[in-house]
C-alpha positions as CSV (number, residue, x, y, z in Angstrom):
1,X,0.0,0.0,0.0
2,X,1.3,3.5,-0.9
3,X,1.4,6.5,1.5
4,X,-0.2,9.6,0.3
5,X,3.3,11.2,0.4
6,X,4.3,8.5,-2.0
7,X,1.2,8.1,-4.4
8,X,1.3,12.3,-5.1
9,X,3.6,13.4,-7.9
10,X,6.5,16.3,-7.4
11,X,3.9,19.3,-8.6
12,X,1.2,17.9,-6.4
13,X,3.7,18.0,-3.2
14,X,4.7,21.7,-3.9
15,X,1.1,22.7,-4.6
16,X,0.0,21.0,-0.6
17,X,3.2,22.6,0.7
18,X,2.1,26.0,-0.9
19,X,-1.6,25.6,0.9
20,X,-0.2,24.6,3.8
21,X,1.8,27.8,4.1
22,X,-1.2,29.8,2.7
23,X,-3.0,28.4,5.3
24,X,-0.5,29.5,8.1
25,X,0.0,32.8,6.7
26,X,-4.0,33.3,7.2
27,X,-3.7,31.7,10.9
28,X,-0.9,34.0,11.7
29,X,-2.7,36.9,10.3
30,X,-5.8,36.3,12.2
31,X,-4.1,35.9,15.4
32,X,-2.3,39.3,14.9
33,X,-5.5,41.0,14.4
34,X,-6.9,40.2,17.7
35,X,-9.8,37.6,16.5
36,X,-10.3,34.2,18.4
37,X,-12.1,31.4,18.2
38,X,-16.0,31.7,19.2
39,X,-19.2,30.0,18.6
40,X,-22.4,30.7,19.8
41,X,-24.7,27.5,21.7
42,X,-23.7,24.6,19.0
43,X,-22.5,26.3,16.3
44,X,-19.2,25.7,14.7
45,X,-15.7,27.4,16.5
46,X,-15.3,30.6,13.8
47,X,-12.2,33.4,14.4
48,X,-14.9,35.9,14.7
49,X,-14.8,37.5,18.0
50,X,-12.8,40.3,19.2
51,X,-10.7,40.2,22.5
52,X,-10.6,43.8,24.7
53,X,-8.0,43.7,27.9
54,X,-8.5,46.3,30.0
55,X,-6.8,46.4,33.9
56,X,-8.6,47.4,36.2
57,X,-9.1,47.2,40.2
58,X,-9.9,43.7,40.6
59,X,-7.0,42.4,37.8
60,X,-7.4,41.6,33.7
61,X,-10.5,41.8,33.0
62,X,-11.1,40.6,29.2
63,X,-14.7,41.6,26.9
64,X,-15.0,38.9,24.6
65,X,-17.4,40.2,21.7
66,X,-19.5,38.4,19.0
67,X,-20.1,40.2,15.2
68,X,-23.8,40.3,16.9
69,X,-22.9,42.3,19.3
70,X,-23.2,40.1,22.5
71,X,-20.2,39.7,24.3
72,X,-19.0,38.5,28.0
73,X,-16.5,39.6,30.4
74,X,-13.5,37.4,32.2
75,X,-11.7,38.3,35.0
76,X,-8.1,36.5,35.1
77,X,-8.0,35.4,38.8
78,X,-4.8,36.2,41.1
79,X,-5.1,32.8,42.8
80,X,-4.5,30.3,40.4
81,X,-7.8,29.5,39.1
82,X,-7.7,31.3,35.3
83,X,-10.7,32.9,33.8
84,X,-13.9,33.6,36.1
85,X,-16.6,35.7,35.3
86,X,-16.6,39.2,36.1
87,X,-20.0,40.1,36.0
88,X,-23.3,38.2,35.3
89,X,-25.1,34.8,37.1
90,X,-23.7,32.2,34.8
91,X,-20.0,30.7,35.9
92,X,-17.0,30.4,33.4
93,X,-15.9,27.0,32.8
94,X,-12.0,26.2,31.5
95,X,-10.9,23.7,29.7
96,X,-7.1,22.7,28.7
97,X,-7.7,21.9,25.4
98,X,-4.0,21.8,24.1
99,X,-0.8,23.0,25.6
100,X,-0.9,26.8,25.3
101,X,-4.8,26.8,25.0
102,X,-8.0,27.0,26.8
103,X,-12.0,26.8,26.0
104,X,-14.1,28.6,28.1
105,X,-18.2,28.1,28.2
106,X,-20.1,30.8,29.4
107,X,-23.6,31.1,29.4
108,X,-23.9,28.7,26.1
109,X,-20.9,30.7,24.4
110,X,-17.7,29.3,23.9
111,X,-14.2,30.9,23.5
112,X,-10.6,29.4,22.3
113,X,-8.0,31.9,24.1
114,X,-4.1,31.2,24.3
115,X,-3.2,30.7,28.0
116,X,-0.2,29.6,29.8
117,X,-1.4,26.1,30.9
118,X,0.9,25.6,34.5
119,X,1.0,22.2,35.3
């Protein structure tokens, strides 16, 4: 049996390795422009929400805005427990979901942000 690696021809390699860099180049660029990884009750994760850090009083607190408008706010704790909520009834939930990433559910929503992960 053949590996894909194998089975494609020279012009078909160079044409995957110039996607795959395409590709990067548009994941770099969306990280430099603020946007992360959002989604709305079940809907699909999308790089459509905008990330506002502002310091105040109680620590970091971070607004977290959908293209609808709707947004949340996080409060990075001081005592080792991440991302809470700042304001609002419904508790922040965290999630390691790599090693420099997090999810967080709030309220239905759900938000990819890059974190140190201390283990």
């Amino acid at each position: 049996m053949l590996g894909l690696a194998s089975a494609c021809s020279p012009s078909q390699r160079a044409a995957n390795q110039t996607l795959a860099a395409v590709e990067a180049e548009q994941r770099a660029a969306a990280d430099d422009d603020g946007m992360v990884l959002c989604a709305q009750g079940t809907a699909a994760l999308a790089r459509t929400c905008s990330v506002e850090q502002a310091s105040t009083a109680r620590g970091l607190v971070l607004t977290l805005r959908h293209p609808d408008g709707s947004f949340h706010r996080l409060l990075a704790t001081r005592d080792g427990r991440g991302l809470i909520a700042a304001d609002g009834a419904a508790p922040a939930k965290v999630a390691v979901v790599g090693p420099d990433l997090i999810e967080v559910t709030l309220a239905g929503d759900r938000y990819r942000l890059p974190a140190t992960v201390k283990q």
